[in-house]
C-alpha positions as CSV (number, residue, x, y, z in Angstrom):
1,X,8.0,10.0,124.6
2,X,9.2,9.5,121.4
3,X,10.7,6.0,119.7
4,X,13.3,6.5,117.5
5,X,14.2,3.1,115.2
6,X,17.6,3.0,113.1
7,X,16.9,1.8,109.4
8,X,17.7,-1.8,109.4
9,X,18.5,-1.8,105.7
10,X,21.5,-5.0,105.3
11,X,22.4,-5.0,109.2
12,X,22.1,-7.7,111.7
13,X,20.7,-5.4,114.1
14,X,19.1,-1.8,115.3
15,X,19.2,1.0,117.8
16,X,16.3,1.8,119.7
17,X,16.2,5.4,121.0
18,X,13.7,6.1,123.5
19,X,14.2,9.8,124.3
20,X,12.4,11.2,127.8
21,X,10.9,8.2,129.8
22,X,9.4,8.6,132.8
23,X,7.1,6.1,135.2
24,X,4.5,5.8,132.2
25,X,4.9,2.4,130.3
26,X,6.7,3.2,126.6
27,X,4.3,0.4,125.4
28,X,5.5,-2.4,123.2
29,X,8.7,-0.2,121.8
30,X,10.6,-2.6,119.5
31,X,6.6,-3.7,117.9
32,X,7.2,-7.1,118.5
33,X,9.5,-10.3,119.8
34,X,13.1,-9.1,120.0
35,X,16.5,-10.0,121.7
36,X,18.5,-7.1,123.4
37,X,22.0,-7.1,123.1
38,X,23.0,-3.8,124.7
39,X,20.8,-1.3,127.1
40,X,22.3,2.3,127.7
41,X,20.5,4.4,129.7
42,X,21.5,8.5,130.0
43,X,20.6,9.4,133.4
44,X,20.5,13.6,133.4
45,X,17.8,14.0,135.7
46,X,19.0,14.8,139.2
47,X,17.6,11.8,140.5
48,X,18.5,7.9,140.9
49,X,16.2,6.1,138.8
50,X,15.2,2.6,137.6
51,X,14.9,1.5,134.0
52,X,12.1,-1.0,134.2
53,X,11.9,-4.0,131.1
54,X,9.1,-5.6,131.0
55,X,8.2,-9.0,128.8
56,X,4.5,-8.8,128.2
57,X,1.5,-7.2,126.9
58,X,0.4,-3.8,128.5
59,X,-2.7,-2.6,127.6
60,X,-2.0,0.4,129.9
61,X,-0.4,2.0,131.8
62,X,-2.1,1.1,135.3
63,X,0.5,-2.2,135.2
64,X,3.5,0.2,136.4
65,X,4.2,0.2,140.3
66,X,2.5,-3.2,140.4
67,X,3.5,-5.7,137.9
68,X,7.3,-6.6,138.4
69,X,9.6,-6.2,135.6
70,X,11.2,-8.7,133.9
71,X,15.0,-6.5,134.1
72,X,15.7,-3.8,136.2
73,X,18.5,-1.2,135.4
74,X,19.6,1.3,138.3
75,X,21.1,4.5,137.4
76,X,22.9,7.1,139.7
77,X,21.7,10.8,138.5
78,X,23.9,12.5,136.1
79,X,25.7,9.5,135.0
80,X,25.6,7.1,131.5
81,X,25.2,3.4,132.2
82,X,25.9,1.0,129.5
83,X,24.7,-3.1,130.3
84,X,26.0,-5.1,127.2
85,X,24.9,-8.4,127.1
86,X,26.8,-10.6,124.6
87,X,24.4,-13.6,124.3
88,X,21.1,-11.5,124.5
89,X,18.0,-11.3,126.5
90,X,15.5,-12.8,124.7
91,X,11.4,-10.6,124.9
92,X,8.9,-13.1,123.7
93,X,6.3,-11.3,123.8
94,X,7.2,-7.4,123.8
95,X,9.0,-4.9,125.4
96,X,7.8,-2.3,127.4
97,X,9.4,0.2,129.5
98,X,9.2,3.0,132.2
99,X,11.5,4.9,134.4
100,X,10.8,5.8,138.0
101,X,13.1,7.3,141.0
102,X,11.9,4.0,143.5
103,X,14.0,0.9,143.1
104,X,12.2,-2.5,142.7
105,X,8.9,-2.9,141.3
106,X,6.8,-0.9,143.4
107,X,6.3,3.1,142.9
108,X,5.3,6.0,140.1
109,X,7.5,8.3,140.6
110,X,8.8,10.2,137.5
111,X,12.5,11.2,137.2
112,X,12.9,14.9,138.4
113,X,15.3,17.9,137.0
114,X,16.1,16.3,133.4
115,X,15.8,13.4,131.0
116,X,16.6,9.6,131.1
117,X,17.5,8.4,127.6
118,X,17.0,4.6,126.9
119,X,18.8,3.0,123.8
120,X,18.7,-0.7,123.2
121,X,20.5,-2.8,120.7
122,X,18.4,-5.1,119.5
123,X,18.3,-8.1,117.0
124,X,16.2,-7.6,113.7
């Protein structure tokens, strides 16, 4: 997994690029409390899949399959999904993330046959 963060610099806000995820947690990604604005998620795995956001502390990875997300975003395979969200959805704590093929909170199964993409908009 790798976290890419855009400079913030003099803007009001950044792009959070989490390329690859699959069903293990991308633990606390944006370091800290933040407010989402936009989620897009690239689906090119040749599965459905579920986009898991989680507000909280993970200390591990043993959380995903049981603890149940705080946002779930479904994805058909092969297709770009873009969830603005004008007033924002406020993490308190952190965000954390994972990507499986079962819907809801239960399950560990990694996308199959490509990548899912996350990017977030986020508040500085």
């Amino acid at each position: 997994m790798a976290v890419t963060v855009t400079p913030k610099g003099n803007l009001s806000y950044r792009v959070v690029k989490l390329a690859s995820t699959n069903a293990a947690a991308n633990i606390n990604v944006t370091e800290g409390p933040t407010t989402v604005y936009s989620i897009t998620i690239v689906n090119a795995s040749s599965t459905a899949v579920s986009t898991c956001f989680y507000d909280g502390i993970f200390s591990t990875t043993a959380a995903v399959g049981a603890t149940a997300p705080t946002t779930i975003v479904t994805v058909p395979n092969g297709v770009t999904n873009t969830v603005s969200i004008p007033e924002g959805l406020a993490f308190a704590t952190s965000i954390n993330i994972w990507t499986k093929q079962q819907p809801g909170t239960a399950g560990t199964t990694a996308p199959a046959g490509g990548a899912v993409t996350v990017y977030l908009t986020t508040g500085v």
